[in-house]
mmCIF file of the N, C-alpha and C atoms, coordinates in Angstrom:
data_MODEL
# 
_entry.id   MODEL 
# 
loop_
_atom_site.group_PDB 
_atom_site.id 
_atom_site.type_symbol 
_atom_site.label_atom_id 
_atom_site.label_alt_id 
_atom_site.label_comp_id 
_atom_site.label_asym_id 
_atom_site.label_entity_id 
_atom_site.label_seq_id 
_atom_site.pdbx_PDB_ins_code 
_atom_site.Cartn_x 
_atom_site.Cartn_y 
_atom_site.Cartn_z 
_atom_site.occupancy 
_atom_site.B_iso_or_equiv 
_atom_site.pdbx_formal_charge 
_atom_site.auth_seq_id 
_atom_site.auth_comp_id 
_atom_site.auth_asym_id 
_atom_site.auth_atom_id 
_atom_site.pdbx_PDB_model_num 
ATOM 1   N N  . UNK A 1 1  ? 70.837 126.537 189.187 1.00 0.00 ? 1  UNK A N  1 
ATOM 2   C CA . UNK A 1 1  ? 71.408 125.666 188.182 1.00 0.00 ? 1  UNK A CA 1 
ATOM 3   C C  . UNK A 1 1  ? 70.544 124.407 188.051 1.00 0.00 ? 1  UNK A C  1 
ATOM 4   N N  . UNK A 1 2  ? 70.243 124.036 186.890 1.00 0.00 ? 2  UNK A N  1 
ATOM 5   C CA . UNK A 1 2  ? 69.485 122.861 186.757 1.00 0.00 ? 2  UNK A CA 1 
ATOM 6   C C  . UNK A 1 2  ? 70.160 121.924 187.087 1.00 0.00 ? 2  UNK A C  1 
ATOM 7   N N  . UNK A 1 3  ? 69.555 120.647 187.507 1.00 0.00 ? 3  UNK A N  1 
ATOM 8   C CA . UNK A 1 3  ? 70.026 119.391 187.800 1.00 0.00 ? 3  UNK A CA 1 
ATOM 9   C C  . UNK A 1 3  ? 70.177 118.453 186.402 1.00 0.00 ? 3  UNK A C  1 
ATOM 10  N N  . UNK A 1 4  ? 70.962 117.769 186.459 1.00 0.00 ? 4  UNK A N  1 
ATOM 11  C CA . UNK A 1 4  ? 71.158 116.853 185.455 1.00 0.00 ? 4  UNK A CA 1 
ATOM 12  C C  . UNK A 1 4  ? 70.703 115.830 184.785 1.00 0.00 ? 4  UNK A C  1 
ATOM 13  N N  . UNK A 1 5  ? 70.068 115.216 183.852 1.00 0.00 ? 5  UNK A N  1 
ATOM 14  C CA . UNK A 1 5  ? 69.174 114.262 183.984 1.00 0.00 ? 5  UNK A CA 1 
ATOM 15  C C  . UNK A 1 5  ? 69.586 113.035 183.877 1.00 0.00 ? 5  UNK A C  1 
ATOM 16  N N  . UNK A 1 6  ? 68.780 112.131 184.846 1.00 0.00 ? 6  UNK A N  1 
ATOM 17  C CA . UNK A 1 6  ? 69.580 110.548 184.439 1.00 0.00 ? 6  UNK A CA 1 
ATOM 18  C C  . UNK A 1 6  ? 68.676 109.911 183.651 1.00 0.00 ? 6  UNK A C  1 
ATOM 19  N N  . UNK A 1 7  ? 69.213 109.550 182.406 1.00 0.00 ? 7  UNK A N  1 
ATOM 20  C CA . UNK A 1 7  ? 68.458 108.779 181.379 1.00 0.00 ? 7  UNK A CA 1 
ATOM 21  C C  . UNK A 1 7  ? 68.035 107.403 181.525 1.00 0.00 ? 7  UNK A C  1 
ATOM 22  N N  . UNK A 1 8  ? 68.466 106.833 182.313 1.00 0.00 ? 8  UNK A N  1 
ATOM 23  C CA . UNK A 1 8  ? 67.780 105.610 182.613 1.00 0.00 ? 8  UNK A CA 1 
ATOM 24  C C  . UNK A 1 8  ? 66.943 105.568 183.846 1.00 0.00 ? 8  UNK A C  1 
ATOM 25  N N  . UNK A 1 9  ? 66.969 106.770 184.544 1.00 0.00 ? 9  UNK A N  1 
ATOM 26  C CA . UNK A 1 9  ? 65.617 106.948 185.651 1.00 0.00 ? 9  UNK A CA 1 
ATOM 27  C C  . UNK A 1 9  ? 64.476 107.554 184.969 1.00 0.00 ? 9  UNK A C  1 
ATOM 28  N N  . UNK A 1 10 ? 64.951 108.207 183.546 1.00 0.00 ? 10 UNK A N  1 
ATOM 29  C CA . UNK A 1 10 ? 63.245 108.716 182.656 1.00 0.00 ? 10 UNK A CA 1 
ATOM 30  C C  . UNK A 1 10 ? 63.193 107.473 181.871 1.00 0.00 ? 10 UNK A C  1 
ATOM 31  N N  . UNK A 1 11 ? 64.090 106.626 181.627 1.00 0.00 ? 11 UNK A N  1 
ATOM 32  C CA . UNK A 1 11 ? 63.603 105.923 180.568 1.00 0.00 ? 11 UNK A CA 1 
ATOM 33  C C  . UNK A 1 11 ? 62.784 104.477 181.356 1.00 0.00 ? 11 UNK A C  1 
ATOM 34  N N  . UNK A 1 12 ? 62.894 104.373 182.512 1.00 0.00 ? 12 UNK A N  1 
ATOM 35  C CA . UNK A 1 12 ? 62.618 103.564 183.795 1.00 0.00 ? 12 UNK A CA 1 
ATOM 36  C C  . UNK A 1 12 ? 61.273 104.303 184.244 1.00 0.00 ? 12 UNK A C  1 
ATOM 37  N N  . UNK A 1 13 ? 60.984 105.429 184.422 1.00 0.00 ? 13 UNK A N  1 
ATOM 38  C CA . UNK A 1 13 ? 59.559 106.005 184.534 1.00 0.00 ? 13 UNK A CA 1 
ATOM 39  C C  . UNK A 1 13 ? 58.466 105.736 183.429 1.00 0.00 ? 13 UNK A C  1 
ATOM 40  N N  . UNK A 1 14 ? 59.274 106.156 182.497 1.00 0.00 ? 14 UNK A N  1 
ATOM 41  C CA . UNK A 1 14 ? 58.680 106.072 181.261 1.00 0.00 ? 14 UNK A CA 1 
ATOM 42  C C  . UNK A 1 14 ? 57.894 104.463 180.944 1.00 0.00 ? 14 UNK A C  1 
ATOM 43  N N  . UNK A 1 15 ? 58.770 103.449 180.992 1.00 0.00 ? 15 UNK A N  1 
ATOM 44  C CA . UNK A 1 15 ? 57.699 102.566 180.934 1.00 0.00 ? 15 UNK A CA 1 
ATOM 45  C C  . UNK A 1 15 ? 57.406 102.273 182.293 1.00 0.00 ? 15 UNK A C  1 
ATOM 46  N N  . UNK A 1 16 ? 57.139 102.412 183.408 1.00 0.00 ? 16 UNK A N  1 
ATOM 47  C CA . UNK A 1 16 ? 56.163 102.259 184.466 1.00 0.00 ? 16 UNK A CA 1 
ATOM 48  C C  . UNK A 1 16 ? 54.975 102.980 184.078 1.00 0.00 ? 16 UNK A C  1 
ATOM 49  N N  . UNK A 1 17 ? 55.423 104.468 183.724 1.00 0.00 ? 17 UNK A N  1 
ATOM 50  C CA . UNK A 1 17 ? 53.804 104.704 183.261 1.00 0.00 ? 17 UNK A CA 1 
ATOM 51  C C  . UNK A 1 17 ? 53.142 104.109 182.283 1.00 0.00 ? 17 UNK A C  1 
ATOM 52  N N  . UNK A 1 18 ? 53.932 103.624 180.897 1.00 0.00 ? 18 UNK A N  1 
ATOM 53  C CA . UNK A 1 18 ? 53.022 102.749 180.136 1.00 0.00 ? 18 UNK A CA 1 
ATOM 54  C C  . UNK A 1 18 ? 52.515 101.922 180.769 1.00 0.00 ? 18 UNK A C  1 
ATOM 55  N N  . UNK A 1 19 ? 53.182 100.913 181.192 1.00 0.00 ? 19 UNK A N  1 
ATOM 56  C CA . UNK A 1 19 ? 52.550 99.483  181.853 1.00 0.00 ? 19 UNK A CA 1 
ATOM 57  C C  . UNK A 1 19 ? 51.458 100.008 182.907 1.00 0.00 ? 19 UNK A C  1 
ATOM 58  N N  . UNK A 1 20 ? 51.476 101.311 183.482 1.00 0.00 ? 20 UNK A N  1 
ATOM 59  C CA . UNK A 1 20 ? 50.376 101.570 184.725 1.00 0.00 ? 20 UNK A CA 1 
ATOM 60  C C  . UNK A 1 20 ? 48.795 101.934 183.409 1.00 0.00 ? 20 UNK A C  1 
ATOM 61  N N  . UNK A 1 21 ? 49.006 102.499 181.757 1.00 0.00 ? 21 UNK A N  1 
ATOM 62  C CA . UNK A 1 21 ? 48.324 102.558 181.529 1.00 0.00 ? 21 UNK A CA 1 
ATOM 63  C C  . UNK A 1 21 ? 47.847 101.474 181.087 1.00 0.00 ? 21 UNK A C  1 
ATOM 64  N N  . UNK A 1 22 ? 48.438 100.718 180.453 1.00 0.00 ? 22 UNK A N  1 
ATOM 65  C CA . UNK A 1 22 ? 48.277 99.329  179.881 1.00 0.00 ? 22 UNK A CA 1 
ATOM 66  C C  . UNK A 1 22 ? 47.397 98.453  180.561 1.00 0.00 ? 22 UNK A C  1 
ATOM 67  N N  . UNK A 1 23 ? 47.756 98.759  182.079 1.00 0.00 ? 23 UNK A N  1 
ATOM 68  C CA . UNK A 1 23 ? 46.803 97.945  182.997 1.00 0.00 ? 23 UNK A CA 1 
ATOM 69  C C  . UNK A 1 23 ? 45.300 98.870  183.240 1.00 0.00 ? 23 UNK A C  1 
ATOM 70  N N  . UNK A 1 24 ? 45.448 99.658  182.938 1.00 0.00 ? 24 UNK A N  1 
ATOM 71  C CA . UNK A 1 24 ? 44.145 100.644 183.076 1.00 0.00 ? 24 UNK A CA 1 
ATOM 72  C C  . UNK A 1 24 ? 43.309 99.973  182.068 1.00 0.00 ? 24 UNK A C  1 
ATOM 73  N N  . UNK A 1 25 ? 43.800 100.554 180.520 1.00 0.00 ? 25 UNK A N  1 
ATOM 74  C CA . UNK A 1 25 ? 43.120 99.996  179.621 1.00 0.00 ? 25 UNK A CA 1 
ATOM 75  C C  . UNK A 1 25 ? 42.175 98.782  179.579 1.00 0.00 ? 25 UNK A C  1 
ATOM 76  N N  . UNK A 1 26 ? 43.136 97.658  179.913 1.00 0.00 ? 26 UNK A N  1 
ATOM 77  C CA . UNK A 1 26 ? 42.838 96.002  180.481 1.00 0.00 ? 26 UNK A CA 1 
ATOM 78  C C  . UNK A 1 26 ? 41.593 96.219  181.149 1.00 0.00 ? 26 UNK A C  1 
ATOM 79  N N  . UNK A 1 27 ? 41.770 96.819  182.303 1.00 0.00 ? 27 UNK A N  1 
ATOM 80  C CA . UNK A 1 27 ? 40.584 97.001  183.291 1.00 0.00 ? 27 UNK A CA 1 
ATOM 81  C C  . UNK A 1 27 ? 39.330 97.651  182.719 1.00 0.00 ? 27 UNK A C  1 
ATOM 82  N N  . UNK A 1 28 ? 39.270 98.374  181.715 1.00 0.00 ? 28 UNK A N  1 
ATOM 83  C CA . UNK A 1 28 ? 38.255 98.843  181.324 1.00 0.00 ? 28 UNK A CA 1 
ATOM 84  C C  . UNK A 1 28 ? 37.894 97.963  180.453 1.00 0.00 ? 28 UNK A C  1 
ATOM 85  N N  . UNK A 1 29 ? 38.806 97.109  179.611 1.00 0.00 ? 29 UNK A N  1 
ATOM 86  C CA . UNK A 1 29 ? 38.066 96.342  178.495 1.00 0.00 ? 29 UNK A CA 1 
ATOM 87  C C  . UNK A 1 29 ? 37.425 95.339  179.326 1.00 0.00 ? 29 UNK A C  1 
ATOM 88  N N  . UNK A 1 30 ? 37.810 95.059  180.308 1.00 0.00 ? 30 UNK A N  1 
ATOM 89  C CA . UNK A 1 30 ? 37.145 93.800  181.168 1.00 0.00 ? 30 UNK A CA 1 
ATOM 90  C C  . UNK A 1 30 ? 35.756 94.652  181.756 1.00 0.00 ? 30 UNK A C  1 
ATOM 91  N N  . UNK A 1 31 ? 35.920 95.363  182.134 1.00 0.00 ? 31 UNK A N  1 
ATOM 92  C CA . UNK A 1 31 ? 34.319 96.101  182.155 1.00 0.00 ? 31 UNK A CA 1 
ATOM 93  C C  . UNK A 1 31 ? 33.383 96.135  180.965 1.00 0.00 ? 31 UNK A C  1 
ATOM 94  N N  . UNK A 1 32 ? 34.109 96.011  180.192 1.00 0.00 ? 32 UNK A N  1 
ATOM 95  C CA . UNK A 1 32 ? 33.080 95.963  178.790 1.00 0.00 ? 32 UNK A CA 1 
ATOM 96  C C  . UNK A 1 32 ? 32.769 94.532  178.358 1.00 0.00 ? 32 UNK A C  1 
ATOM 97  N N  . UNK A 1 33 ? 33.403 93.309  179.358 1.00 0.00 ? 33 UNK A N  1 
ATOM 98  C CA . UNK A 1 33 ? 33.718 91.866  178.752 1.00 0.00 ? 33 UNK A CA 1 
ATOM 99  C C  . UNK A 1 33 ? 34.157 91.818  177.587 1.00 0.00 ? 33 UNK A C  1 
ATOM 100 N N  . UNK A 1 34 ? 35.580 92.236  177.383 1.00 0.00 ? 34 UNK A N  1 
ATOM 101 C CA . UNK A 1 34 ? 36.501 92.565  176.260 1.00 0.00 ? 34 UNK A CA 1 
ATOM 102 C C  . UNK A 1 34 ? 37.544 91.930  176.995 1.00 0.00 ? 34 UNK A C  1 
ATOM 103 N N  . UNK A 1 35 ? 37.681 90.628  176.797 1.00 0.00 ? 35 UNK A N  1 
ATOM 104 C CA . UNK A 1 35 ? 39.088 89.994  177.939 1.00 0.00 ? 35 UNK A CA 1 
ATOM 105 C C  . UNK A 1 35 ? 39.909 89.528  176.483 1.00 0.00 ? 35 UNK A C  1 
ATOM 106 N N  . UNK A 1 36 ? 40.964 89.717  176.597 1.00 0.00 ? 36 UNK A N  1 
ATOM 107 C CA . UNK A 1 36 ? 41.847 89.196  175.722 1.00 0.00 ? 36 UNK A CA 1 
ATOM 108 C C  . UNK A 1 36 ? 43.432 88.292  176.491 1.00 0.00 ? 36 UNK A C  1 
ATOM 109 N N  . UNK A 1 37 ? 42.928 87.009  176.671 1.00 0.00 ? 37 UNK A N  1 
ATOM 110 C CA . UNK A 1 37 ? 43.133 86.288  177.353 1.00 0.00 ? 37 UNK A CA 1 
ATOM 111 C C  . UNK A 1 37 ? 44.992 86.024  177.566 1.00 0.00 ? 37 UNK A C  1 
ATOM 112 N N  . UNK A 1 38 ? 45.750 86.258  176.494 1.00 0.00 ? 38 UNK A N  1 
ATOM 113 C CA . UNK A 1 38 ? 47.305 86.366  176.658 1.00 0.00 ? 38 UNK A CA 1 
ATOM 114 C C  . UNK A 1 38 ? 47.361 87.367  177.322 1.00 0.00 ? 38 UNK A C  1 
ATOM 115 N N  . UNK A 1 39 ? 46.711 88.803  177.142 1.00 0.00 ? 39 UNK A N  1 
ATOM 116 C CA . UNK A 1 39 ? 47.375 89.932  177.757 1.00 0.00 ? 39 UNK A CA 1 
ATOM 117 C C  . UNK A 1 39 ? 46.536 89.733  179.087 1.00 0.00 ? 39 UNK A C  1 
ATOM 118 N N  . UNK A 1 40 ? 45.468 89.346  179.606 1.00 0.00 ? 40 UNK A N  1 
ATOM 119 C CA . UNK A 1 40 ? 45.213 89.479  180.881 1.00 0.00 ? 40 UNK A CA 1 
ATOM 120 C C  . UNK A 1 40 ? 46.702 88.689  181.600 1.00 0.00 ? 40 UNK A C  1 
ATOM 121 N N  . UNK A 1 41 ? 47.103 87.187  181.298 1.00 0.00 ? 41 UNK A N  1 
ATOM 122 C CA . UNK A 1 41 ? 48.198 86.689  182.064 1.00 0.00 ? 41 UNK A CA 1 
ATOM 123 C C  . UNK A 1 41 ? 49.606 87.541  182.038 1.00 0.00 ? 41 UNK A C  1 
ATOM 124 N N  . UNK A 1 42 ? 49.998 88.071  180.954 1.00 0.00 ? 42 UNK A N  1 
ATOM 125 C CA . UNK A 1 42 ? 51.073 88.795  181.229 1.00 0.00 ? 42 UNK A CA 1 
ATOM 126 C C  . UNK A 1 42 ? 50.813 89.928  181.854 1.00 0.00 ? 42 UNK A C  1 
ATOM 127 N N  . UNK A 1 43 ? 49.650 90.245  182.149 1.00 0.00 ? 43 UNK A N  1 
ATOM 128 C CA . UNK A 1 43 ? 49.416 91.554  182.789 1.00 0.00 ? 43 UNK A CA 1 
ATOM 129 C C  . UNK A 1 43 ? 49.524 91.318  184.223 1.00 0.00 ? 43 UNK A C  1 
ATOM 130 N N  . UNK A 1 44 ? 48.848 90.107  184.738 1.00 0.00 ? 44 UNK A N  1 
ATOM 131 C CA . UNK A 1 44 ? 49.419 89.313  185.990 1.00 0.00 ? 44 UNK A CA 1 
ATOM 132 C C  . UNK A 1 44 ? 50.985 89.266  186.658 1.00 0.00 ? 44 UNK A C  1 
ATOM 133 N N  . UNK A 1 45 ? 51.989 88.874  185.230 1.00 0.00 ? 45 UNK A N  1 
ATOM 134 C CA . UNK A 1 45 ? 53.076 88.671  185.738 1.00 0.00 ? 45 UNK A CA 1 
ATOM 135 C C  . UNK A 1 45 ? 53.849 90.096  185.601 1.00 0.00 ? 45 UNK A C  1 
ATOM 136 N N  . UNK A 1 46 ? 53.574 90.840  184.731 1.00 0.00 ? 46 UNK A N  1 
ATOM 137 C CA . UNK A 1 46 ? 54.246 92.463  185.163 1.00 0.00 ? 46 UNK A CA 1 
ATOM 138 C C  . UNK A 1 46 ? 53.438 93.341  186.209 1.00 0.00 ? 46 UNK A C  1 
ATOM 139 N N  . UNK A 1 47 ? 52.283 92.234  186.847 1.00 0.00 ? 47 UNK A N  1 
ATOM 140 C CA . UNK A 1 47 ? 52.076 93.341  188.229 1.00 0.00 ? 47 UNK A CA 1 
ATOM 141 C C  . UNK A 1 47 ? 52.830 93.524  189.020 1.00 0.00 ? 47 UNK A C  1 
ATOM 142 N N  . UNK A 1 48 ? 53.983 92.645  189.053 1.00 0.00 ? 48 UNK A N  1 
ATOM 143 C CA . UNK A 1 48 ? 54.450 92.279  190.419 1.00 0.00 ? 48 UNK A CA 1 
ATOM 144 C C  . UNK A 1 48 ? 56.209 93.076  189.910 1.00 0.00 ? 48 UNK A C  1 
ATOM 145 N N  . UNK A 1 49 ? 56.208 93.832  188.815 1.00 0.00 ? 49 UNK A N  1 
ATOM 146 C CA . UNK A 1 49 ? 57.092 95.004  188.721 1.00 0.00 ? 49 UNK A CA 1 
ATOM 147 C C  . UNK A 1 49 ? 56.725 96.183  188.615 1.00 0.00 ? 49 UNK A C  1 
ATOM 148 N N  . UNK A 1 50 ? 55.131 96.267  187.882 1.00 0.00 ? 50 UNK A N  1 
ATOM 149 C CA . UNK A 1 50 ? 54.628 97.998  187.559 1.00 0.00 ? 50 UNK A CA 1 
ATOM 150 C C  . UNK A 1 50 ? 54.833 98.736  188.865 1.00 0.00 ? 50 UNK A C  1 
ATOM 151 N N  . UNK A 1 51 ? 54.165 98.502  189.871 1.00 0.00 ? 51 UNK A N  1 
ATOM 152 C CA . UNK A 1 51 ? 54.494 99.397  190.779 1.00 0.00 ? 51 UNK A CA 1 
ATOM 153 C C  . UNK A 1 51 ? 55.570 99.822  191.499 1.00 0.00 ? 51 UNK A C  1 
ATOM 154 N N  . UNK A 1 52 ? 55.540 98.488  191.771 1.00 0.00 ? 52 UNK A N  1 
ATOM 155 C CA . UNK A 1 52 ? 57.605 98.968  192.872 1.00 0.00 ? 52 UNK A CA 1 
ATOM 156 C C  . UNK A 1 52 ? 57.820 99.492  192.014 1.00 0.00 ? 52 UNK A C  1 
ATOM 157 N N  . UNK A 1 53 ? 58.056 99.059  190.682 1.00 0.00 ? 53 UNK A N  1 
ATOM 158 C CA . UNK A 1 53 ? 59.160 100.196 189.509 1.00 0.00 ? 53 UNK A CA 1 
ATOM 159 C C  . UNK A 1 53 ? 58.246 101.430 189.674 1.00 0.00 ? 53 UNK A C  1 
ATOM 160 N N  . UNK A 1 54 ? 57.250 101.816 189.601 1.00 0.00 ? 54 UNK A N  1 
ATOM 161 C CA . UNK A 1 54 ? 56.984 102.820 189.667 1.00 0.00 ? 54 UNK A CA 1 
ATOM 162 C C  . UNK A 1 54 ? 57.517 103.668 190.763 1.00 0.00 ? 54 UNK A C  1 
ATOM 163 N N  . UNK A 1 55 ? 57.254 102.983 192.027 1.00 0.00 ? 55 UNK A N  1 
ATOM 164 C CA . UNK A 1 55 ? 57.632 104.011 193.541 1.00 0.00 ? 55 UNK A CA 1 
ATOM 165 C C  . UNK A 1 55 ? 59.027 104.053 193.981 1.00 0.00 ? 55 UNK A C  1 
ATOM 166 N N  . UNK A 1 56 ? 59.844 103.152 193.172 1.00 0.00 ? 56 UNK A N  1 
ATOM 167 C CA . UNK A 1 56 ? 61.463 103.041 192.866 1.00 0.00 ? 56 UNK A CA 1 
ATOM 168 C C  . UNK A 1 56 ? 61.731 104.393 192.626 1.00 0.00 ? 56 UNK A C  1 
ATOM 169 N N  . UNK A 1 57 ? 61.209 104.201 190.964 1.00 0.00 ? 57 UNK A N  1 
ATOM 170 C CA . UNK A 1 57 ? 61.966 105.972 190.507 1.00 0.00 ? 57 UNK A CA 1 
ATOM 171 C C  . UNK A 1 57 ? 61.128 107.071 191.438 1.00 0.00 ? 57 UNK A C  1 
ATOM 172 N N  . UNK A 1 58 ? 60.278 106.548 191.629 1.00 0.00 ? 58 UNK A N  1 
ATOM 173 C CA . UNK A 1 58 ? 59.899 107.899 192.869 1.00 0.00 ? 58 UNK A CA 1 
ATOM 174 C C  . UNK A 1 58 ? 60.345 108.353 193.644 1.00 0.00 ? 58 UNK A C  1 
ATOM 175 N N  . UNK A 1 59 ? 61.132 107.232 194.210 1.00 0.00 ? 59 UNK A N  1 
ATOM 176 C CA . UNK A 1 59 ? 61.812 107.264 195.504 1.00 0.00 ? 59 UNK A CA 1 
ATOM 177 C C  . UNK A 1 59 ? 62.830 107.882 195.696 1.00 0.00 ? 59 UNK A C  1 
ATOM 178 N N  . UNK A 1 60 ? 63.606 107.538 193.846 1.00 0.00 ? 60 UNK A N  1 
ATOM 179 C CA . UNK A 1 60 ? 65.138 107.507 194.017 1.00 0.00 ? 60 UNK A CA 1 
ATOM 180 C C  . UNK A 1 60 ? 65.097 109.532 193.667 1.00 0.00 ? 60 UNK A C  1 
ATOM 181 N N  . UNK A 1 61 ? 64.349 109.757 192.624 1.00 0.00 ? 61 UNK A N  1 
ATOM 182 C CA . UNK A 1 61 ? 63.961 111.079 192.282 1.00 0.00 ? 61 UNK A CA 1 
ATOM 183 C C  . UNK A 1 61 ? 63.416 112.259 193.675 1.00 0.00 ? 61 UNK A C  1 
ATOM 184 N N  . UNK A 1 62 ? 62.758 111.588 194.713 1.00 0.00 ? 62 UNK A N  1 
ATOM 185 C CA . UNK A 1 62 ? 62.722 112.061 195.797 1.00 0.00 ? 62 UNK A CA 1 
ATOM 186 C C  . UNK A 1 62 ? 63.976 112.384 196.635 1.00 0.00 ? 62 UNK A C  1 
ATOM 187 N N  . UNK A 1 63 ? 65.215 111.333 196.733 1.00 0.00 ? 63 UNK A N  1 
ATOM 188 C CA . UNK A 1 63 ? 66.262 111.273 196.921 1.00 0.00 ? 63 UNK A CA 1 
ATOM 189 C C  . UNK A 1 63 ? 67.113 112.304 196.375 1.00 0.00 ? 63 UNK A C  1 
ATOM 190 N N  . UNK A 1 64 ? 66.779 112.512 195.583 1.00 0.00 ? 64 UNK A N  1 
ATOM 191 C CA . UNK A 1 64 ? 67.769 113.617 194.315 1.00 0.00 ? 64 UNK A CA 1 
ATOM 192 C C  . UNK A 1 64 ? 67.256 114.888 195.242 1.00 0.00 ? 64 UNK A C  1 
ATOM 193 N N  . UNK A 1 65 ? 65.712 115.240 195.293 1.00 0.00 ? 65 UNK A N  1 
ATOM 194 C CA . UNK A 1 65 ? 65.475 116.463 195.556 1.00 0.00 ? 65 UNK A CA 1 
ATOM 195 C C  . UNK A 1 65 ? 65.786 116.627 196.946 1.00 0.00 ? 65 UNK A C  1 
ATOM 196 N N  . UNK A 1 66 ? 65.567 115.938 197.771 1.00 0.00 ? 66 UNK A N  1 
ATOM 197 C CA . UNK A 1 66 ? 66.138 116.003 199.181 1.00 0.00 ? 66 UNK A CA 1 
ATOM 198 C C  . UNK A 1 66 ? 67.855 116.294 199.380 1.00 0.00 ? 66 UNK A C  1 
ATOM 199 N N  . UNK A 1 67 ? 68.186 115.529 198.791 1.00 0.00 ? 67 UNK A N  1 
ATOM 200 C CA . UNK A 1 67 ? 69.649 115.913 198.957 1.00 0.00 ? 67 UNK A CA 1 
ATOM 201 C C  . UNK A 1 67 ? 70.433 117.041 198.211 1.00 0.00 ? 67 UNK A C  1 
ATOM 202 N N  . UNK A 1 68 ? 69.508 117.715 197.036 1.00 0.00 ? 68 UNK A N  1 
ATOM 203 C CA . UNK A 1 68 ? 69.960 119.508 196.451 1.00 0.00 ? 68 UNK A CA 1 
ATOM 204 C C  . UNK A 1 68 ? 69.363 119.735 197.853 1.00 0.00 ? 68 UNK A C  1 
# 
């Protein structure tokens, strides 16, 4: 039987992975000296959620499969 889905743990993945690409992007334009100086600072202050949010729903989704 399939498991059920919780919509706010995909919709909670969902932008962790944007923001993990968002910061990719960044990083490459700065390799090219392509800095675009608002988004480098906000990119600063959503570092300090992209990941935990990322390894959050990981965690909690790990949780799910451990306990079926």
């Amino acid at each position: 039987m399939a498991a059920a889905r919780v919509e706010w743990l995909d919709a909670a993945k969902g932008i962790a992975i944007l923001l993990v690409v968002c910061h990719h992007s960044l990083l490459y334009l700065g390799f090219l000296d392509i800095r675009f100086f608002p988004y480098w600072e906000i990119n600063s202050v959503i570092a300090l959620i992209r990941m935990p949010l990322f390894f959050f729903c990981a965690g909690i989704t790990a949780s799910f499969a451990v306990h079926r």
